[in-house]
N, C-alpha and C positions, 0 to 999 in steps of 0.2 A: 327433413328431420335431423340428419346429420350435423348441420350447422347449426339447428336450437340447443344441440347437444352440447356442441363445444360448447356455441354463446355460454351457456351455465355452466360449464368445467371453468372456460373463462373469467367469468365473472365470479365465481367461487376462490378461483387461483388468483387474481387478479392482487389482491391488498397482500400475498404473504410474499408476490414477487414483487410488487411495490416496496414492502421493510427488506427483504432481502437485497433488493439494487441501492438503497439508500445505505446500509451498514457496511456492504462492500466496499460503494464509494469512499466511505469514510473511513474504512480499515485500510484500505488503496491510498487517501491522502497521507493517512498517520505511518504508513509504511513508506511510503517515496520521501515522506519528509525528512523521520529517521534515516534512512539509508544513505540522503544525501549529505543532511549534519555527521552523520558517522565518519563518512570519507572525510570529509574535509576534516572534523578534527583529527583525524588519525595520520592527515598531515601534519599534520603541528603536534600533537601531543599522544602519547599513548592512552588509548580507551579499553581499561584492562581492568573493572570491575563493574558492578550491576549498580553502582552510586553514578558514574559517571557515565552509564550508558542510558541512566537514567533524567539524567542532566543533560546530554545528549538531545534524548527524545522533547527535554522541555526546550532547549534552544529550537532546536528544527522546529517544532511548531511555532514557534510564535514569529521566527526567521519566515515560515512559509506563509501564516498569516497575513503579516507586514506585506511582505513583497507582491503577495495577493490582492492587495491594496492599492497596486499600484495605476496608474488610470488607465493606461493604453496595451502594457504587458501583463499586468496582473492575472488577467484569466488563463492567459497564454501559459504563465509559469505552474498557475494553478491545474492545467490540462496537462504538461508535462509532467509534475510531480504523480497526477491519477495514474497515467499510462505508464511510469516507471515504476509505479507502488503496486497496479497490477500484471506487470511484466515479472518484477520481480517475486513476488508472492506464485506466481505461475510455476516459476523455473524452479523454488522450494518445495511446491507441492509437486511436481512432476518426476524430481528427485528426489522425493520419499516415498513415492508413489511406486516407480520403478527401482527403490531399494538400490540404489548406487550411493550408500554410506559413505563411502570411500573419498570421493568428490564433494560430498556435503562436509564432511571432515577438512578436507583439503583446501575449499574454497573458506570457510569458517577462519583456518589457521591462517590463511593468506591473506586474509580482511578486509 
């Protein structure tokens, strides 16, 4: 009886963890993309208002895209950017979470 029980918690749960793991992935892509184009332009040029961080976000995607494209490393870059867009989104929530301002501040100014 136990196990019919889950099966239908299961089965009930099943499609809102399906759109939950699909939006993730893809706020995880759009985050590791950003983050990467950040750095790197902020070698080269200063990214110091919401126009060009906006600009920003539209290079890195379409940079991550491409590259995703590529026949042999594409997926590879593409698994790298998930696992860096949900590492980093991790380390954000975990310090908001535990209310260490200070270091969210700190790390922000340092960029």
């Amino acid at each position: 009886m136990p196990v019919f029980a889950m099966t239908l918690v299961g089965l009930v749960l099943l499609p809102f963890v399906l759109v939950f793991v699909v939006v993730a992935c893809a706020l995880a892509y759009v985050f590791g993309a950003f983050l990467v184009a950040l750095r790197i332009m902020r070698a080269m040029l200063p990214v110091d208002s919401v126009a060009k961080r906006v600009g920003v976000l539209a290079v890195g995607l379409v940079a991550a895209f491409l590259l995703g494209l590529l026949p042999v490393l594409g997926w590879l870059i593409t698994l790298v950017l998930l696992v860096f867009g949900f590492g980093a989104a991790t380390v954000v929530m975990m310090r908001r979470w535990t209310g260490d301002s200070s270091r969210i501040a700190a790390t922000e100014a340092a960029g």
